[in-house]
C-alpha positions, 0 to 999 in steps of 0.5 A: 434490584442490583444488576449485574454488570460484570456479565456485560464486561465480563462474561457477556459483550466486553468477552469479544466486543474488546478484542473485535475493536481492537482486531479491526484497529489492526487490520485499518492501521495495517491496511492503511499503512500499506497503501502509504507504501503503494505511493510512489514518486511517478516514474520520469520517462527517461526510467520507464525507456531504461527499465524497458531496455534492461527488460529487452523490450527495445534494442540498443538503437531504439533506446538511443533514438527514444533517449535522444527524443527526450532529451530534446524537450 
């Protein structure tokens, strides 16, 4: 008795086995290549008090005091 194993590879699983393989090879290397880019270096204090003054959260005399504060540790 001959099998056909064309119908496997062909016409059966290998029609959309494959190509799911390689759609989720994709979507990890894809996913992990955006979490790689989502680690940054943290934020020193001195950057997070100068983004809080461009954002205007704090007046000039309160970045000048916090800015002195920590330049004293």
């Amino acid at each position: 008795m001959m099998h056909d194993y064309n119908c496997w590879w062909g016409m059966g699983w290998g029609m959309w086995f494959i190509p799911l393989l390689i759609i989720l090879a994709i979507y990890f290397l894809i996913k992990n290549n955006s979490q790689n880019k989502n680690i940054q270096s943290p934020e020193s204090p001195m950057d997070i008090l100068k983004r809080r003054y461009a954002k205007g959260e704090i007046t000039k005399e309160q970045f000048e005091k916090m800015k002195k504060d920590l330049s004293n540790d």
